[in-house]
Residue frames as a rotation matrix with the C-alpha (Angstrom) as fourth column:
UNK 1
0.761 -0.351 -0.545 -29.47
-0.426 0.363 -0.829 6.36
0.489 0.863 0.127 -22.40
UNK 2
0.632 -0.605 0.485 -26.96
-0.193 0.484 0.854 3.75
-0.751 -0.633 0.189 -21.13
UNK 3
0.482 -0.842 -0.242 -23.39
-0.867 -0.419 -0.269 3.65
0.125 0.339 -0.932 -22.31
UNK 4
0.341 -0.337 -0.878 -20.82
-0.137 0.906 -0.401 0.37
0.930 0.257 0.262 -22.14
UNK 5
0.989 -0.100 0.110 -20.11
-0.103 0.077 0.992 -0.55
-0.108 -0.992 0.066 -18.92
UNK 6
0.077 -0.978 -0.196 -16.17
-0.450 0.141 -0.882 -0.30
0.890 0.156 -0.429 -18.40
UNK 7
-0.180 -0.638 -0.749 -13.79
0.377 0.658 -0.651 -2.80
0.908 -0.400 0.122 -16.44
UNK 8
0.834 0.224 -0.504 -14.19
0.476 0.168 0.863 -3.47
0.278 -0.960 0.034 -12.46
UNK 9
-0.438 -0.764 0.473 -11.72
-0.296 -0.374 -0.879 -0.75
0.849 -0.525 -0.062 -10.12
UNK 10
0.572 0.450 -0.686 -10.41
0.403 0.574 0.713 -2.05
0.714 -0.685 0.147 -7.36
UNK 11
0.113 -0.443 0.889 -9.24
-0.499 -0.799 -0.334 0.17
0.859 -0.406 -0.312 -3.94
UNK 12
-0.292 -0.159 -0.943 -7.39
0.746 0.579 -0.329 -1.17
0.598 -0.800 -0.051 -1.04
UNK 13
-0.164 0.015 0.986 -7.91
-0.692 -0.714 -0.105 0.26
0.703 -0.700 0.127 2.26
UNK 14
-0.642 -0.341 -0.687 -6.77
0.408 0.606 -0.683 -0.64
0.649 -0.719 -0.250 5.67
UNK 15
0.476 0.830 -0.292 -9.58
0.555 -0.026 0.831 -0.93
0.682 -0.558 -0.473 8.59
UNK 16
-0.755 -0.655 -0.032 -8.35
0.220 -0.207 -0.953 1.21
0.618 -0.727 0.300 11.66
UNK 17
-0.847 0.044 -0.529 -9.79
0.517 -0.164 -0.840 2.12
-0.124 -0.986 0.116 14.83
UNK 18
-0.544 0.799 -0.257 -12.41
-0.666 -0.597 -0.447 4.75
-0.511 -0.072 0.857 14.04
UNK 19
-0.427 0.528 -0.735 -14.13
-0.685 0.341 0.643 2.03
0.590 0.778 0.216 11.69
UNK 20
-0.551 0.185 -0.814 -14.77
0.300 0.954 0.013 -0.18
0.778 -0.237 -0.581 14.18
UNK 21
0.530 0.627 0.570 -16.92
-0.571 -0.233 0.787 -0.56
0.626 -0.743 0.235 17.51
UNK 22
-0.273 -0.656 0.704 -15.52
-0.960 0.230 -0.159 -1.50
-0.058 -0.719 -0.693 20.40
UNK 23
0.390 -0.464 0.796 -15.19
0.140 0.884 0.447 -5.16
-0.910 -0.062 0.409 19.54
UNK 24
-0.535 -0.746 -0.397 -13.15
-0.492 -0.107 0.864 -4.25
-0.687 0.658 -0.310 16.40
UNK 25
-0.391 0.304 0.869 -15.86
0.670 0.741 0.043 -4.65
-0.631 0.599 -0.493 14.25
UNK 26
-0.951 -0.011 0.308 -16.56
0.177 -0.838 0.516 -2.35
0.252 0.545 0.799 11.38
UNK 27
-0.405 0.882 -0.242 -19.69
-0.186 -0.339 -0.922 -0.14
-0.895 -0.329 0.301 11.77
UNK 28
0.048 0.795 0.605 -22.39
0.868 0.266 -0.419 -0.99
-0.494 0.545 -0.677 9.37
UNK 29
0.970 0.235 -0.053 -22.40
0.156 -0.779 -0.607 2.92
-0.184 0.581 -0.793 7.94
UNK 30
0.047 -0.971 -0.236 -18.46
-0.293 -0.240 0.926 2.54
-0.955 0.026 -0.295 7.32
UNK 31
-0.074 -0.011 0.997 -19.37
0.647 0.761 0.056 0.35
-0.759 0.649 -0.049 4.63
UNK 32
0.849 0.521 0.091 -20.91
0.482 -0.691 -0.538 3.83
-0.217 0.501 -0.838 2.78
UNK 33
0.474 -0.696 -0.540 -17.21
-0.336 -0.710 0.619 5.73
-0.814 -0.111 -0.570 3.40
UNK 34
-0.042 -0.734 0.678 -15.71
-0.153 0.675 0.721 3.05
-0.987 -0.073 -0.141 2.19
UNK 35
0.085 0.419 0.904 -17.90
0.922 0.311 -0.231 2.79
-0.378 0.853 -0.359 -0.88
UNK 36
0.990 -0.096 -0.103 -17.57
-0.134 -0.868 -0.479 6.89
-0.044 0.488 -0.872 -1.45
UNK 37
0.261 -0.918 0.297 -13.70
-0.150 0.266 0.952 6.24
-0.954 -0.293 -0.068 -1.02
UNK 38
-0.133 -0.105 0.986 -13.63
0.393 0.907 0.149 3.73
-0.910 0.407 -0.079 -3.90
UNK 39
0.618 0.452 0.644 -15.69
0.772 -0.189 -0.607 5.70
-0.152 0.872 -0.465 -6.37
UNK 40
0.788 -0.429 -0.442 -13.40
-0.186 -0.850 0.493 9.00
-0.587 -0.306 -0.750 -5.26
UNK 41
0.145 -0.989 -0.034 -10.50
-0.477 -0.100 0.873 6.96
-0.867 -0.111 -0.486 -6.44
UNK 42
0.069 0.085 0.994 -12.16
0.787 0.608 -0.107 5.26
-0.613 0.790 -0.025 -9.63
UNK 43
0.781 0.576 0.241 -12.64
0.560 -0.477 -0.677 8.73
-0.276 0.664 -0.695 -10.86
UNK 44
0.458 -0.855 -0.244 -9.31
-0.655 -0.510 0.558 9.96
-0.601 -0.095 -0.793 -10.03
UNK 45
-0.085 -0.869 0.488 -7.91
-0.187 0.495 0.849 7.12
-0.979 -0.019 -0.204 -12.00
UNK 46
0.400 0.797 0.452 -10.05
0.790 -0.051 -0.611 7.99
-0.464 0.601 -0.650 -14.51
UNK 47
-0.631 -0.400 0.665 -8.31
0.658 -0.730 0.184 11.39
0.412 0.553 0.724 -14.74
UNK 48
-0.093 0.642 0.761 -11.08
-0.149 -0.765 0.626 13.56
0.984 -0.055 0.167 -12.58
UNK 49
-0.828 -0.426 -0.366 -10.25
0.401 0.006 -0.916 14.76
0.392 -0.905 0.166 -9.25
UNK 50
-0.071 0.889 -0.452 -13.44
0.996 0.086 0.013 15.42
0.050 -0.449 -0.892 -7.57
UNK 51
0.079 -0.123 -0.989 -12.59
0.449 -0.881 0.145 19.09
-0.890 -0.456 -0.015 -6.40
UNK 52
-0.756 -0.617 -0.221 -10.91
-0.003 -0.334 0.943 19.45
-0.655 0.713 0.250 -9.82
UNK 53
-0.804 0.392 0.448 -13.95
0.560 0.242 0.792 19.12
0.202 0.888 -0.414 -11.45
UNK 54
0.358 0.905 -0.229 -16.16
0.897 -0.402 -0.186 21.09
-0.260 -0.139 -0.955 -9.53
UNK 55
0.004 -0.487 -0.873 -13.81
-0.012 -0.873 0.487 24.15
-1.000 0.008 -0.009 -10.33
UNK 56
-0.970 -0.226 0.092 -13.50
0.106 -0.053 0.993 23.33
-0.219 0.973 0.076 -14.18
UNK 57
-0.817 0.576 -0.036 -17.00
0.395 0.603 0.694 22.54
0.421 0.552 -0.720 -14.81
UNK 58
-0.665 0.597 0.448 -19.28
-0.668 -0.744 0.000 24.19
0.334 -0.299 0.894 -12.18
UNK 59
0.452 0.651 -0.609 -20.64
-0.566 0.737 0.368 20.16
0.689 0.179 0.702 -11.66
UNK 60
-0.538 -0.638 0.551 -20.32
-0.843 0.401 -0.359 17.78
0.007 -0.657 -0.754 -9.13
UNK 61
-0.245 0.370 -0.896 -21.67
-0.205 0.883 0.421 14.44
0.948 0.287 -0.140 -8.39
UNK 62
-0.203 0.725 0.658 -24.77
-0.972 -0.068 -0.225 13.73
-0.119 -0.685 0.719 -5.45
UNK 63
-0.986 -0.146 -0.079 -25.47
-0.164 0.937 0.309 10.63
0.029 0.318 -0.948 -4.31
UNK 64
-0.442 0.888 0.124 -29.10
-0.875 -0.458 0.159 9.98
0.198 -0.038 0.979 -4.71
UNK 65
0.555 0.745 -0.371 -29.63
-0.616 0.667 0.418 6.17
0.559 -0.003 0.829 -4.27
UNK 66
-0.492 -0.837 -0.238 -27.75
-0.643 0.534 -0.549 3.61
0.586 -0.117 -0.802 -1.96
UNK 67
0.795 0.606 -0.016 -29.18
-0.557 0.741 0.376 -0.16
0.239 -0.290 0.927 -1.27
UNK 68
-0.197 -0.865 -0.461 -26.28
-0.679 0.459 -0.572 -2.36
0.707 0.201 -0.678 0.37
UNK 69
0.580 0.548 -0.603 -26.48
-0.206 0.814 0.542 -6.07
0.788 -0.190 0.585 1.72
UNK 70
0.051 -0.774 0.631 -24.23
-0.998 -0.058 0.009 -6.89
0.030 -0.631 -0.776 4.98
UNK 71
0.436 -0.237 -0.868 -22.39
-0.584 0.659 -0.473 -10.33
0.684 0.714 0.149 4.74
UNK 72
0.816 0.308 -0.489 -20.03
0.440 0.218 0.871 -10.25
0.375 -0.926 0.042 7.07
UNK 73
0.986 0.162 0.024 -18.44
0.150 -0.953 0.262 -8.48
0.065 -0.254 -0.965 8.95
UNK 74
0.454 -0.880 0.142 -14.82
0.483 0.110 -0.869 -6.98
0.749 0.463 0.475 8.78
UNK 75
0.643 -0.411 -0.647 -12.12
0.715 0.626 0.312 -6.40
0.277 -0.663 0.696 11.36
UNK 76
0.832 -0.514 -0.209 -9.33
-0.555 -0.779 -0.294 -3.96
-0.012 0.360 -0.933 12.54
UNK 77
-0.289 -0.922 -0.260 -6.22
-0.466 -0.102 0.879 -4.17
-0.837 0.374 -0.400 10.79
UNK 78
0.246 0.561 0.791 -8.32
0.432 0.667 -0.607 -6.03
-0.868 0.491 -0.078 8.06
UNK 79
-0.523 -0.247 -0.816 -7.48
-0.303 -0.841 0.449 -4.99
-0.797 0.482 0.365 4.81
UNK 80
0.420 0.864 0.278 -10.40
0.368 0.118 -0.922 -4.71
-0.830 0.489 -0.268 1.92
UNK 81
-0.865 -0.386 0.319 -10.85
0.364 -0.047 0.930 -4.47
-0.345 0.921 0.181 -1.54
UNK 82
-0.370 0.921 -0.122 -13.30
0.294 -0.009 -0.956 -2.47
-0.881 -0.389 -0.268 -2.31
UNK 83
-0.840 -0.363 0.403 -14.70
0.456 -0.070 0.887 -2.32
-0.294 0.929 0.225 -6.12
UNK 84
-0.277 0.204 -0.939 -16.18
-0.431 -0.900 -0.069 -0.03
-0.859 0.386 0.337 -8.17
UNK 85
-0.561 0.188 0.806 -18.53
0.746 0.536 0.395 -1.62
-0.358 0.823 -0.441 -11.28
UNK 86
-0.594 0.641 -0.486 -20.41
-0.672 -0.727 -0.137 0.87
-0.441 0.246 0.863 -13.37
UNK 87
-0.294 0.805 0.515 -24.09
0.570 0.581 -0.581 -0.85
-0.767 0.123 -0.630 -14.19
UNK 88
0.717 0.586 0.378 -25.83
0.697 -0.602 -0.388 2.28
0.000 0.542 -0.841 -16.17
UNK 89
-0.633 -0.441 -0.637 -23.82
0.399 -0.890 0.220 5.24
-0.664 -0.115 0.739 -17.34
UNK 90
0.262 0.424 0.867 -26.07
0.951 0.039 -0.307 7.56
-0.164 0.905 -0.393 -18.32
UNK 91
0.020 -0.292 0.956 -26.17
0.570 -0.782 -0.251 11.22
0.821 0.551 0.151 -19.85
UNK 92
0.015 0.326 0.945 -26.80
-0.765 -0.605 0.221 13.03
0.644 -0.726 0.240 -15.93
UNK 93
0.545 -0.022 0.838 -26.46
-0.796 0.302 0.525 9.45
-0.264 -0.953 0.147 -13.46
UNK 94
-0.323 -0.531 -0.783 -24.50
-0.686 0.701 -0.193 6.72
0.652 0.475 -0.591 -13.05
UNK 95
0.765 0.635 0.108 -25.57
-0.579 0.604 0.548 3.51
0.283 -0.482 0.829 -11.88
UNK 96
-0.132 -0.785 -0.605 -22.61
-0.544 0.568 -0.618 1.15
0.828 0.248 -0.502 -10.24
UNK 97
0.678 0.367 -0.637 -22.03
-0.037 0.883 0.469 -1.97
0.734 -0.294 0.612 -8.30
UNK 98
-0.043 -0.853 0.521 -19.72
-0.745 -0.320 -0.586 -2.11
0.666 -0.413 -0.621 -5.29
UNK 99
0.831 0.311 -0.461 -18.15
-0.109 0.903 0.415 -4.56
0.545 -0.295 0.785 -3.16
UNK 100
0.260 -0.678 0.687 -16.17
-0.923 -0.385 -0.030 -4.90
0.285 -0.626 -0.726 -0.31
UNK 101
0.746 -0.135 -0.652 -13.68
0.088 0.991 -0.105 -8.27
0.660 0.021 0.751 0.36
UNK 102
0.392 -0.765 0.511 -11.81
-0.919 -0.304 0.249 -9.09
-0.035 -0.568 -0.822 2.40
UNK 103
-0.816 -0.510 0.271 -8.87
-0.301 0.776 0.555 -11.99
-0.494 0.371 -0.787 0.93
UNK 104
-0.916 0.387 -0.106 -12.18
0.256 0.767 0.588 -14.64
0.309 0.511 -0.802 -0.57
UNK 105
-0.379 0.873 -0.308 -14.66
0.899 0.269 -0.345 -13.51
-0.218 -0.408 -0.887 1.60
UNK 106
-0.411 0.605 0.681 -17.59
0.293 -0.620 0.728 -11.12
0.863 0.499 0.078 0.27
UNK 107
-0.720 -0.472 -0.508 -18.19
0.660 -0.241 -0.711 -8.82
0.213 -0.848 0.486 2.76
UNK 108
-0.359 0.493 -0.793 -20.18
-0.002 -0.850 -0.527 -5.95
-0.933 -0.188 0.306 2.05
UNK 109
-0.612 0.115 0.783 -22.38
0.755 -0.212 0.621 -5.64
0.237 0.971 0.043 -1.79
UNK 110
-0.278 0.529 -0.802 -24.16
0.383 -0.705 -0.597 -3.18
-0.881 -0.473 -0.007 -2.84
UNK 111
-0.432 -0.009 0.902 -25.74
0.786 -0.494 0.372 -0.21
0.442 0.869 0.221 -5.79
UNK 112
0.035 -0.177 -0.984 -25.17
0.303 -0.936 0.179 3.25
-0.952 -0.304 0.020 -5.43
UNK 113
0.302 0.565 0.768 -26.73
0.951 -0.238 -0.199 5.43
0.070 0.790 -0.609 -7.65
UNK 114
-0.366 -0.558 -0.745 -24.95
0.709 -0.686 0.166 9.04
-0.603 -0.467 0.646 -8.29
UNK 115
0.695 0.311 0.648 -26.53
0.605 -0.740 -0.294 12.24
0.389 0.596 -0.702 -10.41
UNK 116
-0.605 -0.667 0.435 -24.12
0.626 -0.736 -0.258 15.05
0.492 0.116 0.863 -12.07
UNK 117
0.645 0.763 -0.034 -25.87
0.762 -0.640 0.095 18.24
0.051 -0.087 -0.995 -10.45
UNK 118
0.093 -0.083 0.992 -25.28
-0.050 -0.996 -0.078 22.13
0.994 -0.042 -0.097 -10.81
UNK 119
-0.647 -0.675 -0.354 -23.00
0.621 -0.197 -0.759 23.40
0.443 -0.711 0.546 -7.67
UNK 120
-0.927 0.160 0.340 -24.92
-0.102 -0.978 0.183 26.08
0.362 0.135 0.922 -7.51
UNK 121
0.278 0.953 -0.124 -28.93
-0.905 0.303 0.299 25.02
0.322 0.029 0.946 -8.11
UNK 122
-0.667 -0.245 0.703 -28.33
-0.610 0.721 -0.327 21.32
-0.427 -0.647 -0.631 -7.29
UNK 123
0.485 0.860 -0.162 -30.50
-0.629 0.214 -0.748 20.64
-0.608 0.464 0.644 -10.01
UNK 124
0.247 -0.184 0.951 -29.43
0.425 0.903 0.064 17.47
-0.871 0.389 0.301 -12.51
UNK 125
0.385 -0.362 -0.849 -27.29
-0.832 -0.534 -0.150 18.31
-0.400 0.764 -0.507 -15.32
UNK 126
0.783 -0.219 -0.582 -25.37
-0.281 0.710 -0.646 16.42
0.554 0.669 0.495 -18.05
UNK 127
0.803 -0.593 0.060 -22.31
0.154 0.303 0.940 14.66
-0.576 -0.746 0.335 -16.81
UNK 128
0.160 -0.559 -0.814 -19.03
-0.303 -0.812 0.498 16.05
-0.939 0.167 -0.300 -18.87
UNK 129
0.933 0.089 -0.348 -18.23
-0.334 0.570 -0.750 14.81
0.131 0.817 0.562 -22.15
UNK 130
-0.044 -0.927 -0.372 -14.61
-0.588 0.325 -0.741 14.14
0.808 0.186 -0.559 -21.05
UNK 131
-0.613 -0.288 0.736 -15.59
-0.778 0.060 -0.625 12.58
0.136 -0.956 -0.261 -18.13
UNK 132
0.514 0.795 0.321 -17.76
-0.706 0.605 -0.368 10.49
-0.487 -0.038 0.873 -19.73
UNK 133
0.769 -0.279 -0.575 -15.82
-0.550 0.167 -0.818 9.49
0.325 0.945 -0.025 -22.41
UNK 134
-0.742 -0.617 0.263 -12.59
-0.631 0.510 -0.585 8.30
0.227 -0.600 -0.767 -19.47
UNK 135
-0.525 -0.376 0.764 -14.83
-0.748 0.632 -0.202 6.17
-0.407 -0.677 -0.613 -17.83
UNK 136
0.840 0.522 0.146 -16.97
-0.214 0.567 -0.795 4.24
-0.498 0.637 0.588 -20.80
UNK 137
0.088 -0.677 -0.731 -13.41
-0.951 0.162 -0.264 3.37
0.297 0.718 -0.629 -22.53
């Protein structure tokens, strides 16, 4: 079952040194940090600290799908924008879009796919009802 898709979050963040190869270009699997970053901080503005929710709830979130296009490439000291669309929200996965700019230029795109799962069993579970409910407004 899919839910309304709520408004694009966007997260700065400043390239530095470990992101890059030695010509001060970002690695290709930074793009992924960056993109777990982003969601980290969509949910926190949401009202759900990652940590804080596995302790309330006994649930966390697993990423289970991730397909991303390379564009070109970003820089150090570059600073990005890196955003955070939900496609599909359903009852146990969310589906979202992400994208990484830098000033006009499209950089990095992707869809990353995430499933609630039991801490415990790692098995697929519902995703909260308050935690749904923050990020479908």
């Amino acid at each position: 079952m899919s839910l309304p898709r709520t408004a694009r979050f966007t997260h700065l963040l400043r390239v530095y040194w470990e992101d890059t190869d030695a010509g001060g270009i970002v690695f290709y699997a930074n793009y992924l940090k960056f993109f777990e970053r982003a969601r980290t901080e969509w949910l926190r503005h949401a009202g759900h600290g990652q940590q804080a929710m596995v302790d309330r709830t006994g649930t966390m979130f697993v990423v289970t799908d991730s397909r991303l296009r390379y564009l070109k490439p970003a820089r150090l000291d570059d600073q990005l924008q890196v955003t955070v669309e939900p496609v599909e929200i359903g009852r146990a996965r969310i589906r979202v879009k992400q994208q990484a700019w830098c000033g006009d230029s499209l950089l990095c795109e992707g869809e990353i796919a995430i499933a609630c799962v039991d801490r415990g069993t790692f098995r697929p579970c519902r995703i909260p009802n308050d935690i749904l409910e923050s990020i479908t407004e």
